[in-house]
C-alpha positions as CSV (number, residue, x, y, z in Angstrom):
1,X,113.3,144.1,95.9
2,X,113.8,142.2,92.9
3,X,112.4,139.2,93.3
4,X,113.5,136.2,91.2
5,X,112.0,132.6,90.5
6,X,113.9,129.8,89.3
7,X,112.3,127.3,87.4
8,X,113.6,123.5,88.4
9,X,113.4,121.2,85.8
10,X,110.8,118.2,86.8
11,X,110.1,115.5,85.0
12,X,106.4,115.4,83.6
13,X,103.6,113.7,85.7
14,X,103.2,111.1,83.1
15,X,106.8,109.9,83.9
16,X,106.5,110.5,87.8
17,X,103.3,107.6,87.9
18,X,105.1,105.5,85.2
19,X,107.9,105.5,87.8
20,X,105.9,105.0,90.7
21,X,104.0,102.0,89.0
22,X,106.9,100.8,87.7
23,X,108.2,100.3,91.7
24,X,105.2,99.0,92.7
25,X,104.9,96.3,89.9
26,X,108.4,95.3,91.2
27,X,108.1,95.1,95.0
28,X,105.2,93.1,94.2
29,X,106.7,90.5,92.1
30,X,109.2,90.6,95.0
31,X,106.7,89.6,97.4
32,X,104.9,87.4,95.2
33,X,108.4,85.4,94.7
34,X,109.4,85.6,98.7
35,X,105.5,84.1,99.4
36,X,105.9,81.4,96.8
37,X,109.6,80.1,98.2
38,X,108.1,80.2,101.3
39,X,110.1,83.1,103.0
40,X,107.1,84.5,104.0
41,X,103.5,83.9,105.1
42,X,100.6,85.1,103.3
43,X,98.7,85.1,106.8
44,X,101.7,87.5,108.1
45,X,101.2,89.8,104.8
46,X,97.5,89.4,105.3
47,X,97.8,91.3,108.9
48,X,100.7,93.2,108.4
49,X,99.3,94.4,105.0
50,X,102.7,96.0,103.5
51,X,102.9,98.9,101.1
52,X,103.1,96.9,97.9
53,X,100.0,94.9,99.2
54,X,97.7,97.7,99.7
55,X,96.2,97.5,96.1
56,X,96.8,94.3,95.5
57,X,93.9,92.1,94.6
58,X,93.4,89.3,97.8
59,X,93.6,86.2,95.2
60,X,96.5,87.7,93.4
61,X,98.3,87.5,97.1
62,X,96.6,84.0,97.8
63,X,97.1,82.4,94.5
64,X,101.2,83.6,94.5
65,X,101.6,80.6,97.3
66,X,102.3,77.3,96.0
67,X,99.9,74.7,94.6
68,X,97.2,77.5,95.1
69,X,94.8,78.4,92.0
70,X,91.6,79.8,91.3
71,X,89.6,77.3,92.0
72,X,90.9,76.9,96.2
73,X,91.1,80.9,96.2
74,X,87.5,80.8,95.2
75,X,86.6,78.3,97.6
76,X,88.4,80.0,100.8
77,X,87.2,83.4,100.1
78,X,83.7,82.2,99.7
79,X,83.8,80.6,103.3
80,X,84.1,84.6,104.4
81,X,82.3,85.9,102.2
82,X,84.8,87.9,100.4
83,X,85.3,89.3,97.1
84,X,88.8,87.9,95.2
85,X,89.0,91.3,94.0
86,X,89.3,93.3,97.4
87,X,92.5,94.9,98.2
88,X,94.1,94.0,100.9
89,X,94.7,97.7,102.1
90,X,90.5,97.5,102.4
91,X,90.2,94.8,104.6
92,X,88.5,95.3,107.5
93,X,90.6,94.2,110.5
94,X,88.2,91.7,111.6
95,X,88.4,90.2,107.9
96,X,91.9,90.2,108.0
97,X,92.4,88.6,111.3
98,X,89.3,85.8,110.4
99,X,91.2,84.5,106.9
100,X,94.6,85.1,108.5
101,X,93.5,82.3,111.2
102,X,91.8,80.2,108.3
103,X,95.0,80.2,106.1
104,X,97.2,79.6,109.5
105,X,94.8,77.4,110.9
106,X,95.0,74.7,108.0
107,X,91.2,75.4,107.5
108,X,91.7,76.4,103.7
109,X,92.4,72.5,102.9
110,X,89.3,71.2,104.2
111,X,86.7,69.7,102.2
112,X,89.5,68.7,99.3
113,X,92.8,66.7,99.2
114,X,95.8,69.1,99.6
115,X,98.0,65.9,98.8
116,X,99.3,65.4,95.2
């Protein structure tokens, strides 16, 4: 038998991940834009935990809701204790379920004015 090979042309690997982050840098600016307008809950993405949230940093996702910065991030995640830059994807569930019923709960406001 004469046995052939053909050779398929493939991008290189270098293109492949610049791809691939490429899609992930977008569904994440998609999320980010569909938490701040209110379309979805950060305490629903929190439990859920979505592909495009898997790596993303916890106070990336909290501080993409509105009138949230670094300073009320800081404050929630300390009431845990939790890192701001844990992924989501490593959450433990019990973490998950504990700052999903504190951002649900109303519990992040307390101790500050959440009024303008």
């Amino acid at each position: 038998m004469n046995a052939t090979a053909t050779i398929v042309p493939t991008r290189p690997q270098y293109v492949r991940a610049l791809e691939r982050a490429n899609e992930v840098r977008l569904a994440r600016a998609r999320l980010k834009r569909r938490v701040a307008f209110g379309e979805i809950d950060v305490a629903g993405v929190i439990v859920d935990c979505p592909w495009e949230a898997q790596s993303m940093a916890v106070a990336d996702l909290l501080m993409s809701q509105r009138r949230w910065g670094q300073t009320r991030c800081h404050k929630l995640l300390a009431r845990l204790p939790m890192s701001e830059q844990k992924t989501v994807g490593l959450m433990t569930d019990r973490q998950r379920h504990a700052l999903a019923a504190m951002l649900s709960s109303g519990e992040e406001g307390r101790g500050w004015s959440a009024t303008p």
